[in-house]
N, C-alpha and C positions, 0 to 999 in steps of 0.2 A: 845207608843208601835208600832203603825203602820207606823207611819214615821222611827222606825227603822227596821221595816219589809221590807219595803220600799228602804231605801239604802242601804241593803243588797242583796236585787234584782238589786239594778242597779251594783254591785259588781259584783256577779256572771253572771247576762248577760253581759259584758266589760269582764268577763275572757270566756265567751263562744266564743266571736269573738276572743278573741287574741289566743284560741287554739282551733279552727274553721275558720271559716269565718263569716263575715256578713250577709248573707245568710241562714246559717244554724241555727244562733243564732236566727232569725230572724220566722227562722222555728220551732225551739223551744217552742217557744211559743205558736204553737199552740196545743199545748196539754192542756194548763191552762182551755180547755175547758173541757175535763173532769174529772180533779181535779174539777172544779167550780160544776159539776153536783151531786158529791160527800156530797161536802164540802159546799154548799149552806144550803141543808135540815139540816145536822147535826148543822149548828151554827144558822140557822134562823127557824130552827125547821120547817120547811115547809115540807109537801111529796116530796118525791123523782118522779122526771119527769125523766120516763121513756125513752119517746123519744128524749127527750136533753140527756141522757145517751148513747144512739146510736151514738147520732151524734156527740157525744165527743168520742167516739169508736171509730168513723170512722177516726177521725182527729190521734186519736192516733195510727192508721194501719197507715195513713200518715208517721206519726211520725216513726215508728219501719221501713217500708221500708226504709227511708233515715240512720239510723241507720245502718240497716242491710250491706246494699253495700258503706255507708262510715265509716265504722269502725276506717278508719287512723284517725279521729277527735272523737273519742269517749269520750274523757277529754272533748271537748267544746260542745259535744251533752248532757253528764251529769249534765256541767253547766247551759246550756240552758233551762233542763229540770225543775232543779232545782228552776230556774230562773218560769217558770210557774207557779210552784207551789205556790212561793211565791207569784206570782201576783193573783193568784187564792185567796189567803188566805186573803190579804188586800184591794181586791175588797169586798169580802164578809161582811168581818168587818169594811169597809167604808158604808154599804149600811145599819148598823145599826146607825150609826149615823149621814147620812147626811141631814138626811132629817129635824133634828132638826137646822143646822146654814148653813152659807151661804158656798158655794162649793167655794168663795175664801178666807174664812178662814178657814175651814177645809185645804187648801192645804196650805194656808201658817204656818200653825204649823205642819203639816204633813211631810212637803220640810223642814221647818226650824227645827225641831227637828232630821230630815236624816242627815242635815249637822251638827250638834253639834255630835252625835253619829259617824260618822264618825271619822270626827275632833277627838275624843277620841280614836281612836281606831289607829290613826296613828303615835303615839309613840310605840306601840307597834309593827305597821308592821314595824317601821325604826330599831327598834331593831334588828328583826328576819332576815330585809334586808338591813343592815347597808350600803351595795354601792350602794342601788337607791338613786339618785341624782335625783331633780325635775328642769331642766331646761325648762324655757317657754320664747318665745320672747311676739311682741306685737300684732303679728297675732292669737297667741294661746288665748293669753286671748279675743279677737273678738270672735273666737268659739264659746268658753267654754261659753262668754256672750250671744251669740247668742243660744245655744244649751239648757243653763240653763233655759234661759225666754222664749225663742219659744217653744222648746220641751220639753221643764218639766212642768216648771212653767205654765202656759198657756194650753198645753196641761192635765194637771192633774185636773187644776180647769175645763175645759169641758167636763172630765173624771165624774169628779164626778156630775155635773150639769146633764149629761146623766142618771147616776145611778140613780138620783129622779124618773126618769120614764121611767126604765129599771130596769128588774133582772138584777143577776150578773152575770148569766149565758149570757145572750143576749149579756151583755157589753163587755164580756172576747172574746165571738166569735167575733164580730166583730173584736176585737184587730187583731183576725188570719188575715184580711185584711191585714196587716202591712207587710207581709215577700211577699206580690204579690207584690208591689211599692218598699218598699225595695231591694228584690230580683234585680230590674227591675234597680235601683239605682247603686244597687252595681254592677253588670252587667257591667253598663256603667261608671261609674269610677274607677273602682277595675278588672275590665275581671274578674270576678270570674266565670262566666259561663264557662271557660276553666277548673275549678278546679273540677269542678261538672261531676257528671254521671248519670246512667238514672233512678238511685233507688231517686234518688235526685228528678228529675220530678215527676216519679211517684208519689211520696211522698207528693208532692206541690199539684197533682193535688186532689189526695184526700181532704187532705184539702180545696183545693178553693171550692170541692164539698160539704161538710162539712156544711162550710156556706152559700151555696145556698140551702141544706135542710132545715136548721133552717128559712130561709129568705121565702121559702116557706110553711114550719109549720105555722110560725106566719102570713101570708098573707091568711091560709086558716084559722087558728082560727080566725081572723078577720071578715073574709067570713061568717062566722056561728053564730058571734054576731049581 
């Protein structure tokens, strides 16, 4: 069930950037941090943390200013959002069971069951889109090789390796890193910083601020241990 929680997130964020940009898809994300403040206590039966609820607020005014003044990608800010939730949802239910087997097999039946569920499910989109045609040369599959075992593969199993000794909450903000490097990426191979306006900074920078609260929370409950 989680691996196909799982490729369904990677569905809907791939349709955030293609009616979006990389950037904002990217920015999306950070909202998974207050879904996670949510949805933590309700599934793991924990109290609700107050001040991780703030600072998934504040990620989420983030969130709404970029919304707000880029309206023209509101289809790929939807998805995006979407997109959060779902990561919100199967961080939480990975972090009840990882702790029992090893974080490279939880990912390899997690990945490997995303691709079967797929897989099934693309008879049906060729139905509904009988003229997509899947053309790929032999650069594409270099990518797609590179992209599955660097940034999936590999990255999911440290994903989860972290969650052993991290909440979900901590794990997901972190994630909000991702749209600073990203952003910074796409930038430079994509100019998307031309397509950008200033609700869009704004937006980023809340966030970046987001998780510099949390990063200061847990530095001062440290402090007092």
């Amino acid at each position: 069930m989680i691996g196909s929680i799982i490729a369904v997130h990677w569905v809907v964020f791939y349709g955030s950037i293609k009616f979006a940009n990389a950037s904002i898809a990217l920015t999306c994300l950070a909202t998974a941090g207050i879904f996670t403040s949510l949805i933590e206590p309700l599934m793991l039966k924990s109290k609700f943390n107050y001040k991780e609820m703030l600072i998934g607020l504040v990620a989420l005014i983030g969130m709404y200013s970029i919304y707000h003044f880029e309206i023209k990608y509101a289809l790929g800010i939807t998805l995006g959002i979407l997109a959060a939730l779902l990561s919100s949802i199967f961080t939480v239910m990975n972090k009840k069971i990882v702790s029992g087997y090893s974080a490279q097999l939880v990912a390899f039946y997690e990945i490997g069951f995303g691709f079967l569920f797929l897989t099934a499910l693309l008879p049906f989109y060729l139905f509904f889109q009988p003229d997509i045609r899947f053309e790929m040369n032999s650069m594409d599959f270099l990518w797609l090789f590179v992209l599955s075992l660097f940034c999936t593969v590999l990255g999911q199993s440290l994903a989860l390796s972290a969650l052993k000794k991290l909440t979900p909450f901590t794990t997901v903000l972190l994630v909000n890193l991702e749209p600073v490097y990203g952003i910074i990426l796409a930038m430079i191979f994509y100019h998307e910083n031309k397509e950008l306006g200033v609700g869009f900074y704004i937006g980023i920078s809340l966030i970046a601020l987001s998780v510099l609260l949390h990063t200061w929370m847990m530095r001062k409950e440290r402090a007092v241990k």
